[in-house]
C-alpha positions as CSV (number, residue, x, y, z in Angstrom):
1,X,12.9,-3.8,-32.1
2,X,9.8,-5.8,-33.5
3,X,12.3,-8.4,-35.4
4,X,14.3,-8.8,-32.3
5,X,11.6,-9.5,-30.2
6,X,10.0,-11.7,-32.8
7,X,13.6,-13.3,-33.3
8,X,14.2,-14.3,-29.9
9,X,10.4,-15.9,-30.0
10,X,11.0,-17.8,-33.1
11,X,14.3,-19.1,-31.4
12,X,12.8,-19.9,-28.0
13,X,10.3,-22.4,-29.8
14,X,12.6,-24.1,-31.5
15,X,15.4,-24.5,-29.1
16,X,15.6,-25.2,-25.4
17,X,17.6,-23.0,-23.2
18,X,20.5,-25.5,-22.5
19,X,20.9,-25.0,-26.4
20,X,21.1,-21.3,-26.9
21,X,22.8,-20.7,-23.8
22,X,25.4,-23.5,-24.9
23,X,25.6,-21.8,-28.2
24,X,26.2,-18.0,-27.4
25,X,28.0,-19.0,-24.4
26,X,27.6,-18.1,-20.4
27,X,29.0,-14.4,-20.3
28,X,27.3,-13.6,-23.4
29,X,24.0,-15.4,-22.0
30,X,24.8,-12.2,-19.5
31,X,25.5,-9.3,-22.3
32,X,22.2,-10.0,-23.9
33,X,20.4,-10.1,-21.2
34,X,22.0,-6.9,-20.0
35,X,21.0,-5.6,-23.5
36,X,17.1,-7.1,-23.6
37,X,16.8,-5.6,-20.1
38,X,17.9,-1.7,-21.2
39,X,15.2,-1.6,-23.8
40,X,12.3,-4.0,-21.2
41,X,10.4,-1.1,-20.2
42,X,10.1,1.1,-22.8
43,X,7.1,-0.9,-23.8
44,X,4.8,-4.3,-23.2
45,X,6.2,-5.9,-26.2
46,X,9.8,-5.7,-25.4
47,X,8.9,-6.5,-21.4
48,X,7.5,-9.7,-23.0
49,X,10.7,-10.6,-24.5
50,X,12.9,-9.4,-21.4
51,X,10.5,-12.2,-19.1
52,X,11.2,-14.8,-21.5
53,X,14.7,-14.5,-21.5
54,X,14.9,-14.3,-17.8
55,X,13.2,-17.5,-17.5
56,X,14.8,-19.1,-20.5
57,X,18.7,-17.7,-19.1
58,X,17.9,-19.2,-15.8
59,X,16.4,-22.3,-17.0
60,X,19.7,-22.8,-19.0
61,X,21.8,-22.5,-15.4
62,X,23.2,-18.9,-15.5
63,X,23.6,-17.8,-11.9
64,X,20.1,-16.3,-10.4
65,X,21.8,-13.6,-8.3
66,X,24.3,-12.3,-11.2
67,X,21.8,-12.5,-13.4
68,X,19.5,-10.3,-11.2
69,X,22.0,-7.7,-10.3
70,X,22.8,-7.0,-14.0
71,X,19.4,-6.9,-15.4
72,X,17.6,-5.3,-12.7
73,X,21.0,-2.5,-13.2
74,X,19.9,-3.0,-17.3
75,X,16.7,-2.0,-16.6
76,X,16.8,0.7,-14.2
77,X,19.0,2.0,-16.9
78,X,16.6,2.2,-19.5
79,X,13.8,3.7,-17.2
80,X,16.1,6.2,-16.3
81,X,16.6,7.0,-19.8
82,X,13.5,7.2,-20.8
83,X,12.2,9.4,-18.0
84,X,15.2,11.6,-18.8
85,X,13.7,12.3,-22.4
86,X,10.3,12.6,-21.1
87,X,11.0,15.2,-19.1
88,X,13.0,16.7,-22.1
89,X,9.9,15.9,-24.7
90,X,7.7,17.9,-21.9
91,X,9.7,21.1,-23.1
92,X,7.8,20.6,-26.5
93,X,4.4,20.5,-25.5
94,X,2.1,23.6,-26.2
95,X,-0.8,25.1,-26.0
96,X,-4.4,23.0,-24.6
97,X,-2.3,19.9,-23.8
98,X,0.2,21.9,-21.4
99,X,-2.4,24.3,-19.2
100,X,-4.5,20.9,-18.7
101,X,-0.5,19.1,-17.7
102,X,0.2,22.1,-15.5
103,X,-3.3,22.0,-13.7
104,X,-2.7,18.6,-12.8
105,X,0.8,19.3,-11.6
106,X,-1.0,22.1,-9.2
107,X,-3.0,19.6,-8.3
108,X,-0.2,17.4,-6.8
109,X,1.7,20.2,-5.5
110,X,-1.9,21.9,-3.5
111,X,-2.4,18.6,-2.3
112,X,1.1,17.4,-1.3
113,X,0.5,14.5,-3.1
114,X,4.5,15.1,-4.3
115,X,5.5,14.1,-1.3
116,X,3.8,10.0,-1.8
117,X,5.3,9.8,-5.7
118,X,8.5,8.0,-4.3
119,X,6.2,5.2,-2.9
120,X,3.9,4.8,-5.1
121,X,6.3,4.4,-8.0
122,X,8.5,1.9,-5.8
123,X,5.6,-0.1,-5.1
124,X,4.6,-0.1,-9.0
125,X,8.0,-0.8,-10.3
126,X,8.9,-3.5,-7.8
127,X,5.4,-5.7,-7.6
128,X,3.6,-4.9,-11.0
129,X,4.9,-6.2,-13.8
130,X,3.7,-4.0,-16.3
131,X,6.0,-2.1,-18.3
132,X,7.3,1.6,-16.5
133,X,7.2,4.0,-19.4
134,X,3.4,5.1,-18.2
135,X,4.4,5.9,-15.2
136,X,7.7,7.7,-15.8
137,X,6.4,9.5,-18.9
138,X,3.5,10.6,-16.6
139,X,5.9,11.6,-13.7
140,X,8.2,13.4,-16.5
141,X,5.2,15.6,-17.9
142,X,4.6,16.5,-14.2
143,X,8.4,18.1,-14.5
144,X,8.9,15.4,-11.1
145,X,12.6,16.2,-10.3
146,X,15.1,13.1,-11.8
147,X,17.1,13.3,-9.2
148,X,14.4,12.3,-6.5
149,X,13.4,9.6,-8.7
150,X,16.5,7.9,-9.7
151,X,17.3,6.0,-6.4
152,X,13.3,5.0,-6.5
153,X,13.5,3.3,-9.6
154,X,17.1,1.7,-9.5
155,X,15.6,0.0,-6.1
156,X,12.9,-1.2,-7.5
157,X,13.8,-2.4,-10.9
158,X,16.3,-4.2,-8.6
159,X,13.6,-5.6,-6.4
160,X,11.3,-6.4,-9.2
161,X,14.0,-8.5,-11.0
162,X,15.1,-10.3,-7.8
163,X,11.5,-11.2,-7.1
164,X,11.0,-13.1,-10.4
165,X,14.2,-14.4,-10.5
166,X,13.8,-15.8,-6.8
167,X,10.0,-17.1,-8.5
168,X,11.0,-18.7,-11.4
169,X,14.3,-20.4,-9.5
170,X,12.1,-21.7,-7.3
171,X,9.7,-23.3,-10.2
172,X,7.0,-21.2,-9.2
173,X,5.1,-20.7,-12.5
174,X,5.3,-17.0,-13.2
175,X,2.5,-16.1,-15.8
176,X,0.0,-18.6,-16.7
């Protein structure tokens, strides 16, 4: 994933978006992106690359609101994924590491804080844009039930895209 994202870097410095999007053409200007969005939040370094070819896709003229419905789809996708394995890597843990998991799993349930963990994780997938796999790994530990979650985070992978994609549209400068 490293040379892909170090790839698509190389290749956004050397040619402008009109060009790459000219060259791989419109609807596959839309596969990659659907592809680049799956694997955005399994970490920082691929989020990096998903933001740049957001802006770079839109700079080039694909059309803002297709482009957010299919990579805010792409990456709730991929969080869903990976909150499905965490909650199957959970099954592995042992010993120290799972009383000190299941304590703080108590802890949520004594304090019905269980009832809050679909708004705080809408809130942090829509407005932050940091990468999800912290938070869904952590909710996945907690055994948090999937199917609770799954609406949350295709909303707000959907919001979050069609808030930078309505940003950078607009001009406003994203990251500085």
């Amino acid at each position: 994933m490293a040379i892909v994202v170090l790839t698509l870097f190389a290749v956004g410095t050397i040619y402008n978006p009109d060009e790459i999007i000219a060259s791989i053409g419109r609807r596959n200007g839309y596969i990659i992106a659907f592809v680049i969005a799956f694997f955005a939040g399994f970490s920082a370094f691929t989020a990096v690359s998903f933001y740049s070819l957001l802006i770079a896709s839109l700079a080039a003229g694909l059309n803002p609101v297709l482009l957010a419905v299919i990579t805010g789809t792409s990456l709730a996708l991929g969080d869903m994924f990976l909150f499905y394995f965490g909650h199957k890597g959970r099954d592995l843990i042992r010993g120290k590491v799972d009383r000190r998991i299941n304590q703080l799993a108590n802890y949520f349930r004594k304090h019905n804080l269980e009832k809050r963990i679909p708004l705080i994780s809408y809130v942090y997938i829509s407005f932050l844009p940091l990468p999800n796999d912290w938070l869904l790994i952590f909710l996945a530990t907690l055994k948090y039930p999937q199917t609770r979650l799954n609406l949350v985070i295709i909303i707000g992978d959907l919001t979050h895209v069609s808030i930078l994609v309505f940003l950078a549209s607009r001009g406003i400068q994203l990251f500085s």
